[in-house]
Structure formats: structure tokens, C-alpha cells
BALO-381984 format. One record per residue (C-alpha): residue number from 1; x, y, z. Coordinates in steps of 0.5 Angstrom, whole numbers, plus 500, padded with zeros to 3 digits. Each point is the difference from the previous one (the first is absolute). Layout:
<recs>
+-----+-----+-----+-----+
| num |   x |   y |   z |
+-----+-----+-----+-----+
| NUM |   X |   Y |   Z |
...
+-----+-----+-----+-----+
</recs>
This chain:
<recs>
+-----+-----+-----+-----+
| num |   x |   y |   z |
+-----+-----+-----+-----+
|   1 | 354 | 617 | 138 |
|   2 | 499 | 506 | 502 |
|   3 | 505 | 499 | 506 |
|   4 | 506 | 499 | 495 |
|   5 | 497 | 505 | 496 |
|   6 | 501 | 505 | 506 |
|   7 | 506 | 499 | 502 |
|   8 | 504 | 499 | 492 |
|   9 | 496 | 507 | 499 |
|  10 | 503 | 503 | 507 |
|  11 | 507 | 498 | 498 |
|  12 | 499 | 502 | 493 |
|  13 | 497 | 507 | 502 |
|  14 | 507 | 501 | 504 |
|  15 | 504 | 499 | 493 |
|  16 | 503 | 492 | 501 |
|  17 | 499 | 497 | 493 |
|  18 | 503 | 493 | 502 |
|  19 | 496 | 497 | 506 |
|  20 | 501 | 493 | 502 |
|  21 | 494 | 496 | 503 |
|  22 | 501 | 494 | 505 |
|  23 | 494 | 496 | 500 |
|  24 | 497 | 495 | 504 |
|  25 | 497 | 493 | 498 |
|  26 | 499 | 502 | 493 |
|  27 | 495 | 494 | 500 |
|  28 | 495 | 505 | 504 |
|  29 | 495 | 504 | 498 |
|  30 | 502 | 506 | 503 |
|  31 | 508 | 499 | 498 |
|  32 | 497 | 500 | 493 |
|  33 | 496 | 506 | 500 |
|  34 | 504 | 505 | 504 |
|  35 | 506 | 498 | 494 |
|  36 | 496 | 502 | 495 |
|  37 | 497 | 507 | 504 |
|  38 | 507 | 500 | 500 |
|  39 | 503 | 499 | 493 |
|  40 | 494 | 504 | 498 |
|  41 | 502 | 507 | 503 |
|  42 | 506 | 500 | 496 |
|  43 | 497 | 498 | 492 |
|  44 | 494 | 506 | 503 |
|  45 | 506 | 503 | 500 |
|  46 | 504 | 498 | 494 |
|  47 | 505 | 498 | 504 |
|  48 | 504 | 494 | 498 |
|  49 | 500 | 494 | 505 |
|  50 | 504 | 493 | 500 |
|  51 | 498 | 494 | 503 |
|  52 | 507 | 500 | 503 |
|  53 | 497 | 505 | 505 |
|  54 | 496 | 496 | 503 |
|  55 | 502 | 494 | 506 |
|  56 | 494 | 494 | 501 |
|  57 | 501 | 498 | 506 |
|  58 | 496 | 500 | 507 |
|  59 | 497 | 504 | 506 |
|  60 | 506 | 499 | 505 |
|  61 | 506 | 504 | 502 |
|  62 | 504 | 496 | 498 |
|  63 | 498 | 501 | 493 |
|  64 | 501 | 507 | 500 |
|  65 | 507 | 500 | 502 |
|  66 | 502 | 494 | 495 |
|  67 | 498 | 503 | 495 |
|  68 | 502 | 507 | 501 |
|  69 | 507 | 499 | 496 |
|  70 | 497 | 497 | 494 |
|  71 | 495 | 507 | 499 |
|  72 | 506 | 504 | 502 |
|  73 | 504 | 497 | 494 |
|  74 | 495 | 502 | 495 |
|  75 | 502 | 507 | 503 |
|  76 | 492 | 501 | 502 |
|  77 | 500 | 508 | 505 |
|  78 | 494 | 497 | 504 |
|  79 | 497 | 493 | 502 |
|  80 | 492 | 499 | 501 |
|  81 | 499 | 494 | 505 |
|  82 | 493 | 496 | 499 |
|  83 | 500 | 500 | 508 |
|  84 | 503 | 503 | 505 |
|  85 | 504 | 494 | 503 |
|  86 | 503 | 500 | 493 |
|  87 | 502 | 508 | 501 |
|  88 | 503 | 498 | 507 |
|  89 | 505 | 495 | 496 |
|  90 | 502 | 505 | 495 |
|  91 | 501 | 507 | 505 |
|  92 | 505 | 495 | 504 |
|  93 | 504 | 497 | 494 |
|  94 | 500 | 507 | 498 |
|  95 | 503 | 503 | 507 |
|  96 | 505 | 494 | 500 |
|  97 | 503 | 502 | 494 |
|  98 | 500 | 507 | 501 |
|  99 | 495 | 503 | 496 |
| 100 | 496 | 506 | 503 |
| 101 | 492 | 500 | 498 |
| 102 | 497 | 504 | 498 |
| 103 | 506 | 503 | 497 |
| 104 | 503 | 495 | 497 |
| 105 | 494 | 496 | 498 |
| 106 | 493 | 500 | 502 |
| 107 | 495 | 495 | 502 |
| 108 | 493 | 498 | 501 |
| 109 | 497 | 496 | 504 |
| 110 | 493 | 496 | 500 |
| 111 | 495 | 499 | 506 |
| 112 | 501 | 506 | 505 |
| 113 | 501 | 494 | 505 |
| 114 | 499 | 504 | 507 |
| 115 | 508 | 501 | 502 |
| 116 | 502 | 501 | 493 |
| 117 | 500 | 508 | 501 |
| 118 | 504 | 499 | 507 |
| 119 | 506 | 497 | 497 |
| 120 | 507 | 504 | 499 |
| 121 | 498 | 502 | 494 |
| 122 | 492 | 501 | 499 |
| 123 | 497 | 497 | 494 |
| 124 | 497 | 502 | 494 |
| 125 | 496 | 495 | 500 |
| 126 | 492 | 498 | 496 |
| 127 | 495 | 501 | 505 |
| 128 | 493 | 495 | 500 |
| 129 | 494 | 501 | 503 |
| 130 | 500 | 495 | 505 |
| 131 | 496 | 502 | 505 |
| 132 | 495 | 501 | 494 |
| 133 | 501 | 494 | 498 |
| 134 | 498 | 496 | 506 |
| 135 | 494 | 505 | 500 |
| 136 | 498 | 497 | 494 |
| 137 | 502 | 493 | 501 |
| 138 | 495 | 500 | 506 |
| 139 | 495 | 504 | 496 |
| 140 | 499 | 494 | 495 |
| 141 | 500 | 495 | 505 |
| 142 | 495 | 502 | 503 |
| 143 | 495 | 502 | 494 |
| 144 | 503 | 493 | 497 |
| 145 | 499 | 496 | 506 |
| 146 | 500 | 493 | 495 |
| 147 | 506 | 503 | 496 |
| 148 | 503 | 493 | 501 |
| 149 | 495 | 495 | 496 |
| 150 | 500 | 506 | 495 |
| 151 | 504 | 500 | 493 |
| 152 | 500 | 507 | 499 |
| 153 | 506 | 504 | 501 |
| 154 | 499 | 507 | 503 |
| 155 | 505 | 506 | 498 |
| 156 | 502 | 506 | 502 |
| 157 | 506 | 505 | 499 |
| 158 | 503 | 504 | 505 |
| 159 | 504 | 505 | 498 |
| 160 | 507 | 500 | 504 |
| 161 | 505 | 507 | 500 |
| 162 | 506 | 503 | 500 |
| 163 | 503 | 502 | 506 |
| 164 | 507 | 504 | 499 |
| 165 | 505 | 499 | 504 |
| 166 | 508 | 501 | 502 |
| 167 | 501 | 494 | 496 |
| 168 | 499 | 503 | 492 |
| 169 | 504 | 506 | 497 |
| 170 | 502 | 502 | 494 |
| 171 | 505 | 496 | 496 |
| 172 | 507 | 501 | 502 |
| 173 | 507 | 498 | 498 |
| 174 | 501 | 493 | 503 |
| 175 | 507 | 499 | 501 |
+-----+-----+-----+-----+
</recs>
């Protein structure tokens, strides 16, 4: 949740109003909270949204780069990508068709995949903990050895961050 929260938040802050959101597998959990973190930061900030704005889709490049378009028709300024894979789709339809990032349309991605600050353009992606959260995987396994025959569920919540990059920028004029 507090993923898509970021990354609305960011793309808001920056003066975008109309922000489109590919998702991946909209069945999943985590595809439905960062949807609604997402939506939230423009109803916290009075902001209209449209369901239009958003393309349920899945965690591949493949997705990102054909459902650029159909966010581009509904004249979005930025494009927040639920994982990584899904920016790098949307960054190589939007070089194919000439359109310079951020200056003509921002992106977010999700994930901070180890190679995704090297590529032409470095990312603006969200970050999460991972090394964190194999520390605390391995932690609860070892003070939980009989995890397996037990019917009790153990939650934590991690905070992911913002981590600004080249790809995000105040909204320009989109030939």
C-alpha cells in the first residue's frame, strides 16, 4: 500500500494530475494494495481520479510496452509501473515513439531491481528492503522452527522508499 502511496504521492508533489498506473496481476494481493495506495494519495489530496487511468495487467515487459498507448490516449503526464519490468516496457515504447522521459512524461517504477539505475535512463523507482526482509524471514524461521505444521500466520510490514531518479519530472507539454 504504502508503495503506491509513494509513488502517486511523488508524481503529485511534482504537479502531474492525471497519472496512469499499470498493474500486474490485479488478482494479487500486493497489485491490489499498491492500487489503492495509489488512488488514495489523489482522494488525500482532492484530486479526481478515473478508472481509466489504470491498466490491470501483468509483471512483464512485455505488458508495460503494450499498455503504453492506451494510458497515453487518456493523456496521462506520468505512468506508475507496479514492478520494474513493466517501467522497462513502457521507457522502450515511449523512446520508440520519440517521446523524451521525463520531459514529456514521467515514470515510476517498483522494486529497485539491482540493474535498473544503470540502464540509459536511471529509474525512479520504489525501493524495498530486501536485504531486510530476508533477515527477517530467516529470523522467524529460526525462532519458529515448527512454522510448517502451524496454522498461525505471522506478519510484519516493511517500509519501502522513494528513490528519485532521471526518470520523473515536472509535467511538460507532450507533443
Amino acid at each position: 500500500y504504502y508503495g503506491g502511496h509513494l509513488a502517486a504521492s511523488h508524481l503529485l508533489q511534482l504537479g502531474h494530475k492525471r497519472v496512469g498506473c499499470i498493474t500486474g496481476n490485479i488478482d494479487l494481493s500486493e497489485c491490489q494494495e499498491r492500487t489503492t495506495g495509489f488512488t488514495d494519495a489523489f482522494a488525500e489530496n482532492h484530486l479526481p481520479f478515473s478508472d481509466d487511468w489504470i491498466v490491470n495487467a501483468s509483471f512483464t515487459m512485455e505488458a508495460g510496452y503494450k499498455n503504453t498507448q492506451r494510458l497515453l490516449d487518456q493523456q496521462v503526464t506520468a505512468i506508475f509501473a507496479q514492478n520494474d519490468m513493466i517501467a522497462l516496457g513502457v521507457l522502450h515504447y515511449l523512446k520508440e515513439k520519440k517521446l523524451r522521459v521525463p520531459e514529456d512524461i514521467s515514470v515510476v517504477g517498483f522494486d529497485n531491481i539491482p540493474f535498473i539505475s544503470m540502464v540509459d535512463l536511471p529509474l525512479t523507482t520504489i525501493a524495498q528492503p530486501m536485504e531486510l526482509m530476508g533477515e527477517k524471514a530467516l529470523d522467524i524461521l529460526l525462532s519458529h522452527p515448527l512454522l510448517g505444521d502451524s496454522t498461525d500466520r505471522i506478519t510484519i510490514t516493511l517500509q519501502p522508499e522513494l528513490v528519485v531518479r532521471s526518470s520523473t519530472g515536472e509535467p511538460g507539454q507532450r507533443p
